[in-house]
C-alpha positions as CSV (number, residue, x, y, z in Angstrom):
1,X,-26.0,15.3,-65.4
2,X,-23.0,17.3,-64.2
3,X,-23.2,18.7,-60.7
4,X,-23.7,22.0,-60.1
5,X,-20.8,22.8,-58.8
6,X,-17.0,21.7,-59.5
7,X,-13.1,22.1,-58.2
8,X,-11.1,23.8,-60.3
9,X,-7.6,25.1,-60.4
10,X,-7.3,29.0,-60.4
11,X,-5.5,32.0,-61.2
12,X,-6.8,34.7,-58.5
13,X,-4.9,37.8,-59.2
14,X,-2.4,38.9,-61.7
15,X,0.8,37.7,-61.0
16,X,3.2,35.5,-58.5
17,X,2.6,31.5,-58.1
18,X,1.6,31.6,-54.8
19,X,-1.8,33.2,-56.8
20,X,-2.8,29.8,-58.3
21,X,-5.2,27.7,-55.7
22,X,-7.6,24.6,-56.4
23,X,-11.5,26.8,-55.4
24,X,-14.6,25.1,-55.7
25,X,-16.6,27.1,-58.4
26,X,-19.8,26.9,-60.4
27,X,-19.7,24.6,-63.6
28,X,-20.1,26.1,-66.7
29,X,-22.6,25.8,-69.0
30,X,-22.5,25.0,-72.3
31,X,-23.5,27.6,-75.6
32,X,-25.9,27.1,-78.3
33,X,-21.9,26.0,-80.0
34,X,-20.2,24.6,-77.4
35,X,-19.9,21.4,-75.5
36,X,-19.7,20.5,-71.7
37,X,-16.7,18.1,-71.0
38,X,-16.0,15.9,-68.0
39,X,-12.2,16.4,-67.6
40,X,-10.0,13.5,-67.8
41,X,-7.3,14.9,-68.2
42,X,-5.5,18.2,-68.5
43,X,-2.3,19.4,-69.6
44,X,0.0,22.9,-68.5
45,X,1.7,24.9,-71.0
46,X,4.0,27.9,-70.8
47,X,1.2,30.1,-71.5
48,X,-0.7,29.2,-68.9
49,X,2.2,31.4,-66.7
50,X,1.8,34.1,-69.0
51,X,-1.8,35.0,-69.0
52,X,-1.2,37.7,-65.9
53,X,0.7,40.0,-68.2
54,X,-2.9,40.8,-69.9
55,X,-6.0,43.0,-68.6
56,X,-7.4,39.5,-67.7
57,X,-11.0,40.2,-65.2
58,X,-9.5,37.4,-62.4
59,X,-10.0,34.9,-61.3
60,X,-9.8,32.5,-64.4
61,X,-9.6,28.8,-64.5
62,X,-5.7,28.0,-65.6
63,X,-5.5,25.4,-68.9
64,X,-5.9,25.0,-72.7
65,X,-5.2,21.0,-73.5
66,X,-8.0,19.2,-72.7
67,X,-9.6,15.1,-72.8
68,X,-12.3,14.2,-71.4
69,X,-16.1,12.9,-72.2
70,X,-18.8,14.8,-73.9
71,X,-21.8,15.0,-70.9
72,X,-23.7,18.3,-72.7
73,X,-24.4,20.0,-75.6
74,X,-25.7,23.2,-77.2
75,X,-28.0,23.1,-79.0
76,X,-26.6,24.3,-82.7
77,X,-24.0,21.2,-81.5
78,X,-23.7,18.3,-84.7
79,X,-20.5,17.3,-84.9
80,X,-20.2,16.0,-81.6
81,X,-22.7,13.5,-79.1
82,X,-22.8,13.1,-75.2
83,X,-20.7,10.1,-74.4
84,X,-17.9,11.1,-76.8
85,X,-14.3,10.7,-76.1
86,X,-12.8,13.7,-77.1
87,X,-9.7,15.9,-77.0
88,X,-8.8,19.5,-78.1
89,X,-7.5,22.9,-77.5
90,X,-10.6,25.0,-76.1
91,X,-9.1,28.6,-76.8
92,X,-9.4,30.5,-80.1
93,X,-7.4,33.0,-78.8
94,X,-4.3,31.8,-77.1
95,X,-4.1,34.5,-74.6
96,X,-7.0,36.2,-72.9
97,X,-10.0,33.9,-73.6
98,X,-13.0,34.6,-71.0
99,X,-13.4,31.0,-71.6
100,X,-13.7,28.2,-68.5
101,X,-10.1,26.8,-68.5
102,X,-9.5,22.9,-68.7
103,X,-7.9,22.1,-65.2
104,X,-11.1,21.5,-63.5
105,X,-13.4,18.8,-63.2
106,X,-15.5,20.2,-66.3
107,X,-15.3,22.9,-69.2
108,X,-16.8,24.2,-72.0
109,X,-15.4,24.3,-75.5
110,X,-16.3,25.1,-78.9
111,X,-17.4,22.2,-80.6
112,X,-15.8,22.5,-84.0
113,X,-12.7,22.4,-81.9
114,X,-12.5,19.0,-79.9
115,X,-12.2,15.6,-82.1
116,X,-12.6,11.6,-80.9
117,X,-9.7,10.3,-78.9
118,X,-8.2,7.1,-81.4
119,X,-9.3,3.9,-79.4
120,X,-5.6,3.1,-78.4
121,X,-4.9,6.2,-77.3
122,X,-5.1,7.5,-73.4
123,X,-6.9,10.4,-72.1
124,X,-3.5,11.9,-70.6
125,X,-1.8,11.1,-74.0
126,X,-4.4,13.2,-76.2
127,X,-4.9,15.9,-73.1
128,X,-0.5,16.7,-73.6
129,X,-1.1,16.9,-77.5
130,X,-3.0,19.8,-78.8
131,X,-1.2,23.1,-77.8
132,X,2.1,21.6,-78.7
133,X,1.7,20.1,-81.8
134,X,-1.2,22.8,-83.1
135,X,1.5,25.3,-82.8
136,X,4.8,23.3,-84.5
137,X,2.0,23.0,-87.2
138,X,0.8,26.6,-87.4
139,X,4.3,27.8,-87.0
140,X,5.4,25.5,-90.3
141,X,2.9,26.1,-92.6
142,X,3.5,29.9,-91.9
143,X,7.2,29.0,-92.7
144,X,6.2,27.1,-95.8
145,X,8.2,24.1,-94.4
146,X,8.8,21.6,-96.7
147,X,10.0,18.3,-97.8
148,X,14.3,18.3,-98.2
149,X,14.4,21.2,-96.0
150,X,17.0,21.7,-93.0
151,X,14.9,22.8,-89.9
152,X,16.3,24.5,-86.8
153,X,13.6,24.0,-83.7
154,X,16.0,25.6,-80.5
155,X,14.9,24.1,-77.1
156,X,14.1,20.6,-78.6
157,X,13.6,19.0,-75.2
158,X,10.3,21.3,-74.0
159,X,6.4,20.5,-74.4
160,X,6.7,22.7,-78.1
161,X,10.2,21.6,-78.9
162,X,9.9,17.7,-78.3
163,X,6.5,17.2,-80.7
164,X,7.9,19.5,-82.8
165,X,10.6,17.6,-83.6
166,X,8.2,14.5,-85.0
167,X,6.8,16.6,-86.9
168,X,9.1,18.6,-88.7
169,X,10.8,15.2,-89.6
170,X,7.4,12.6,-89.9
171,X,5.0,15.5,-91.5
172,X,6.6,17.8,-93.0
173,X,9.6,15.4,-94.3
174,X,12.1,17.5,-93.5
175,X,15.7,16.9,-94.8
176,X,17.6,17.3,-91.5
177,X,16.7,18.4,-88.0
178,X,18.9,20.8,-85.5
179,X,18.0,21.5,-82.2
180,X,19.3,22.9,-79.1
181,X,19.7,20.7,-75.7
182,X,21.8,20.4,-72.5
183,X,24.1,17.2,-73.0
184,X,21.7,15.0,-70.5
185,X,19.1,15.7,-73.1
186,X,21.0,14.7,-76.3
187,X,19.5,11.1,-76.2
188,X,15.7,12.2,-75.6
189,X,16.1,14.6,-78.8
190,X,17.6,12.3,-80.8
191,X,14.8,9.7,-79.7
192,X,12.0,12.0,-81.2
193,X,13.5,13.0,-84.4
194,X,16.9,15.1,-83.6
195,X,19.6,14.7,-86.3
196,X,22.0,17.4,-85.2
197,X,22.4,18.5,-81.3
198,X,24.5,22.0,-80.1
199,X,24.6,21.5,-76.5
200,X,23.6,25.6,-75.9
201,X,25.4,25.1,-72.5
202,X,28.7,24.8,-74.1
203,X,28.3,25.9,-77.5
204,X,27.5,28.7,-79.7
205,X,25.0,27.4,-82.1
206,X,24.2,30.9,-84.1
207,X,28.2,30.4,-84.7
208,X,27.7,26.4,-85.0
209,X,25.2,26.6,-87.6
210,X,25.4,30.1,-89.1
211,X,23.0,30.2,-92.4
212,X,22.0,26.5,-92.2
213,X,18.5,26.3,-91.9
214,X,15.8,26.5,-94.6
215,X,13.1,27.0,-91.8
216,X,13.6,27.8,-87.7
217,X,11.2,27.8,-84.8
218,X,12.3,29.6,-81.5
219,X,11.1,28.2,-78.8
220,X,13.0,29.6,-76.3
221,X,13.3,33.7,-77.2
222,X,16.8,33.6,-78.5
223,X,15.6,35.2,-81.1
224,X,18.8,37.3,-82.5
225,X,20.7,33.6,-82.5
226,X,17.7,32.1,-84.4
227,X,18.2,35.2,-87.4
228,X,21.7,33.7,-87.6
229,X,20.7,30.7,-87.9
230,X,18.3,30.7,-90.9
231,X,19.7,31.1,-94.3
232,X,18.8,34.4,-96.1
233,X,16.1,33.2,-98.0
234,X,14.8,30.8,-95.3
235,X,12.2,32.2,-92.8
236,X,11.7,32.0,-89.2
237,X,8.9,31.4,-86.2
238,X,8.8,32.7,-83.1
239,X,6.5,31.1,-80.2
240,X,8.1,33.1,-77.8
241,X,9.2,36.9,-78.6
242,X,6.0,38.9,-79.1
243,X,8.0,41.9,-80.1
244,X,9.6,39.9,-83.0
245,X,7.7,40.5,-86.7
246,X,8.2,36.8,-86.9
247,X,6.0,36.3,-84.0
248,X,3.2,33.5,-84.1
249,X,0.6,32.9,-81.7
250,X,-1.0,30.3,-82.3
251,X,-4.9,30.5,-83.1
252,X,-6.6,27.0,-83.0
253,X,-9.0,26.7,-86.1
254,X,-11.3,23.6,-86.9
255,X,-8.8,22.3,-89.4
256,X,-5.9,22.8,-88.0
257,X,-7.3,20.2,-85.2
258,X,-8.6,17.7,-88.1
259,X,-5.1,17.8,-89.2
260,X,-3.8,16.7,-85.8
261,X,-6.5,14.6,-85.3
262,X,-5.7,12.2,-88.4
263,X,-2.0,12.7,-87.3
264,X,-2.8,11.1,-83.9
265,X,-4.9,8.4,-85.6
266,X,-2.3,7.5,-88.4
267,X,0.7,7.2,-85.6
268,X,2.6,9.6,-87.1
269,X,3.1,11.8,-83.8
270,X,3.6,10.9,-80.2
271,X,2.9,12.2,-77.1
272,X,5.8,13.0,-74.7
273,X,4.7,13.2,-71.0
274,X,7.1,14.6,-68.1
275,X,5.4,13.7,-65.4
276,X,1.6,13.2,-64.5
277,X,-0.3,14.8,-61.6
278,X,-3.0,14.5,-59.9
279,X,-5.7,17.5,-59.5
280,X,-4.6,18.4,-56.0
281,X,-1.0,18.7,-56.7
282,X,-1.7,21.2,-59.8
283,X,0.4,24.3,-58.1
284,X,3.4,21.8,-57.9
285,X,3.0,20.6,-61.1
286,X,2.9,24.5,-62.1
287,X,6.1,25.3,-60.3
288,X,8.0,22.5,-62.1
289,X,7.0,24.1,-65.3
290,X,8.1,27.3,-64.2
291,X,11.5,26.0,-63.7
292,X,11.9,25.1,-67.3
293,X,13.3,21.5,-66.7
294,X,10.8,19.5,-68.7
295,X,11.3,17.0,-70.7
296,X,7.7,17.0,-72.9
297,X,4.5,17.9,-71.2
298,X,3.1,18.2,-67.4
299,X,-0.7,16.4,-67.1
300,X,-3.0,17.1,-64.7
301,X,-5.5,14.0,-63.9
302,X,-9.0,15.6,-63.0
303,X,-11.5,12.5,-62.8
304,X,-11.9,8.3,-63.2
305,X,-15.2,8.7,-63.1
């Protein structure tokens, strides 16, 4: 039985980083639809800074990426059991869920959105999956990526970029992958899937590879280079300009997470970690993302319970 209480880590008011804090808060409890999860693990994503731009009703509990074990459900629940290992992205709605967050020591979630963690597979591995790969997904099929075709992803080094590079070349079978990264970085890209590299510090890549690309995901707002970039009759994705018309937010659905699911299972896509924290150094962990040096994701440990 989960306490009645729990710590979580918090966004209090609107904006500033100095208005994130660890508080100890009631525990939510779980809908007719929903299920109660003991955090495992937790991960931090770009959005996560971005949530104070909204009419949000604060404070809210920061986080989207969740792993952790089943220890409730609702009642309408079938799909999932207490004792479960599971992993998943809680929010339908990327920005603005009333929804508990997932760095704390519990949450709620839909049920239809969290799957079983593969046996081999660690709770901080599955916790740093879901946003970033649900979204290279969403963001290709809108594209209608497909096998043969040359794919542009720029900032191939970040939580988004880095999965996004497996699966552009493991999933969708693309012909050849660009991507954009500062020279220290070529290596890691390469690693994950990178077949050509424009060091954006030193180089122009709208110039570099000017009507190249079949398909192109902006991860990093450049959108005006990433136009150049994609051939006339390719098509584009933006994660990161919400003025753009190519704009995609990414909306978690039931199958979209059974795809990723069987993609974690299979081995096709791996997790790329930065560095893992521990619960009580969230706020650092939240600067460091704010700087925009990753390399793959941030995790938050919440419990070894």
């Amino acid at each position: 039985m989960a306490p009645t209480t729990m710590k979580a880590f918090m966004q209090i008011e609107k904006e500033g980083l100095d208005n994130f804090v660890l508080k100890e808060v009631p525990t939510p409890q779980p809908a007719a639809d929903q299920v109660l999860i003991q955090v495992r693990a937790a991960a931090l994503n770009p959005v996560d800074l971005k949530r104070g731009h909204l009419n949000e009703e604060y404070p809210i509990v920061v986080g989207y990426d969740v792993a952790g074990i089943v220890v409730a459900i609702g009642e309408a629940v079938q799909n999932v059991s207490v004792g479960d290992r599971v992993f998943g992205d809680i929010m339908r709605d990327s920005m603005g869920s009333k929804f508990s967050g997932t760095v704390a020591e519990y949450c709620v979630s839909p049920a239809d959105l969290v799957f079983p963690i593969p046996d081999n597979t660690t709770f901080e591995q599955a916790a740093a999956l879901p946003v970033a790969a649900l979204t290279a997904i969403q963001c290709f099929e809108y594209c209608s990526c497909k096998e043969g075709d040359n794919v542009f992803i720029s900032g191939g080094a970040g939580g988004v970029g880095i999965h996004a590079l497996q699966i552009a070349k493991h999933v969708f079978k693309a012909g050849s992958v660009a991507t954009t990264a500062s020279s220290a970085k070529f290596d890691f890209v390469r690693q994950y899937g990178a077949d050509v590299i424009v060091d954006y510090r030193n180089e122009d890549v709208a110039q570099k590879l000017k009507g190249w690309a079949d398909v192109v995901l902006d991860c990093v707002g450049d959108v005006e280079a990433a136009q150049q970039v994609v051939k006339p009759d390719g098509k584009m994705s933006t994660i990161v300009d919400g003025s753009s018309s190519s704009f995609q937010m990414l909306k978690p659905t039931n199958a979209l997470m059974q795809k990723l699911a069987s993609l974690l299972e299979e081995g096709k896509v791996s997790t790329v970690i930065d560095t893992v924290y521990p619960l009580d150094q969230a706020q650092e962990a939240l600067k460091n993302l704010a700087g925009g040096r990753a390399k793959g994701k941030f995790v938050i440990t919440v419990s070894s319970k």
